[in-house]
C-alpha positions in Angstrom: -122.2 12.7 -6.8 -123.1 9.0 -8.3 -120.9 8.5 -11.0 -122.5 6.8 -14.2 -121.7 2.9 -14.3 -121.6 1.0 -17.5 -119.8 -2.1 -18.6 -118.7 -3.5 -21.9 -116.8 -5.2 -24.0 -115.9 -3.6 -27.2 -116.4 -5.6 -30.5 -114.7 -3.6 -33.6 -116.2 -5.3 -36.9 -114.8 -6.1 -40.5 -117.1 -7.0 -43.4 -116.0 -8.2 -46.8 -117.7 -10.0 -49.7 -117.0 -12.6 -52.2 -117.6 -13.3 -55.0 -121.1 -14.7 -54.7 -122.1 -12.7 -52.0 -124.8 -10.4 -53.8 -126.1 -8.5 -50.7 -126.5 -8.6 -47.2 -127.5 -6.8 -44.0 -126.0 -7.2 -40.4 -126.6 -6.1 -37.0 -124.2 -4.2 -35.6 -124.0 -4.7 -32.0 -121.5 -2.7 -29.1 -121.6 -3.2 -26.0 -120.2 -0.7 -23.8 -117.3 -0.7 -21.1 -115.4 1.8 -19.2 -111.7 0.4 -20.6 -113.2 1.6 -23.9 -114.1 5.1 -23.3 -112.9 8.9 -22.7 -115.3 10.6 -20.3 -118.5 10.1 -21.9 -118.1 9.1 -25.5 -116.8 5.3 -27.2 -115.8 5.0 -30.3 -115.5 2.3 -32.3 -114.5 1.5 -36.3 -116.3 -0.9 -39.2 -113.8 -1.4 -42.0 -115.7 -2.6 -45.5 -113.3 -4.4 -47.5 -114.4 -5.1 -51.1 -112.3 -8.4 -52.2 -113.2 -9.0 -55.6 -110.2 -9.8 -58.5 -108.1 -7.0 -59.3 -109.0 -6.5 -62.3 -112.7 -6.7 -61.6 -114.8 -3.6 -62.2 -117.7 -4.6 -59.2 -118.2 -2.1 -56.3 -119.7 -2.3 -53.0 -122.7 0.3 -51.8 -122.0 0.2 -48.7 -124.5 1.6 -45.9 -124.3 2.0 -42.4 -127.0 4.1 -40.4 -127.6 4.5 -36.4 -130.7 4.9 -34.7 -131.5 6.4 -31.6 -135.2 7.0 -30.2 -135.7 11.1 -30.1 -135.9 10.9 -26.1 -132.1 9.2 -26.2 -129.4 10.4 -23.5 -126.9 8.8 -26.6 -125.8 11.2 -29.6 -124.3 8.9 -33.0 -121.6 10.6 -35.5 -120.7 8.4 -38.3 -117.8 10.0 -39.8 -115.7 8.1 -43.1 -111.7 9.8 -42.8 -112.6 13.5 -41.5 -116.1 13.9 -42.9 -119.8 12.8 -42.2 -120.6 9.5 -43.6 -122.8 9.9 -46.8 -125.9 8.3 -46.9 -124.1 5.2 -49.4 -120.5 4.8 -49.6 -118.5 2.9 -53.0 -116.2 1.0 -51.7 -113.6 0.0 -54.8 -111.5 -3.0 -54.7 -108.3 -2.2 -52.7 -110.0 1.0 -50.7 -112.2 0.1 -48.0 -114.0 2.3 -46.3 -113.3 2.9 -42.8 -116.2 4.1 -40.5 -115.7 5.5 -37.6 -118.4 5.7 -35.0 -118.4 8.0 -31.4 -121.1 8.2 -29.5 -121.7 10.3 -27.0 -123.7 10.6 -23.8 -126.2 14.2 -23.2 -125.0 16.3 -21.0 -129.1 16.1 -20.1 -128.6 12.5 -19.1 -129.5 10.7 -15.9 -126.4 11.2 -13.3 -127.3 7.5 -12.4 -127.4 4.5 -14.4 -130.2 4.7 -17.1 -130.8 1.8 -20.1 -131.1 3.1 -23.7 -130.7 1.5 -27.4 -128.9 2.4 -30.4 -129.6 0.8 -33.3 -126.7 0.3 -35.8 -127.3 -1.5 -39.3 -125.1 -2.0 -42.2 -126.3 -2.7 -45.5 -124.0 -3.4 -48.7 -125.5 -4.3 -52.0 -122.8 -5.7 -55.0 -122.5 -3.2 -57.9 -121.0 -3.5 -61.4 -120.1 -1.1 -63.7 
């Protein structure tokens, strides 16, 4: 039996804003690698920190979405603490939210090598009450 092959180097990310930061969008980009992996599945975190003053009443949508192609041998859960990310998450100064990513290969995937792509993007968009 060949064994699948993949190598990587893992690349956990932190995003915070400022103060004049009003919104922004960034690639999120893993590469994969066998140090960083149980079986078949990585996992990986993206902490949103929201670092406006203390006393300051602005919040963070944050979103963060995967994309796989419907023929993909990869399967994406986004998970915030012990439940499904929502579709837009508040992050409040001095709380941020801590995503946690694990993706997972098909048990209907190629016993070789194969190439796929997942797409991750995060989104967060200054608030104010």
């Amino acid at each position: 039996a060949i064994r699948r092959q993949r190598q990587m180097c893992i690349r956990d990310r932190s995003y915070s804003f400022d103060e004049t930061t009003t919104a922004e969008s960034h690639s999120v980009t893993f590469t994969f690698a066998e140090a960083n992996k149980t079986t078949d599945t990585w996992v990986f975190t993206v902490t949103v920190t929201n670092t406006f003053a203390a006393d300051s009443d602005i919040t963070i949508d944050s979103k963060l979405t995967a994309t796989v192609s419907a023929e993909s041998n990869f399967e994406v859960e986004i998970k915030v603490g012990e439940e499904a990310a929502q579709a837009t998450e508040v992050v409040t100064q001095g709380t941020p939210v801590v995503y946690t990513i694990t993706v997972s290969v098909k048990d209907s995937a190629p016993a070789k090598a194969f190439t796929d792509s997942l797409n991750f993007s995060l989104n967060l968009t200054q608030t104010q009450a």
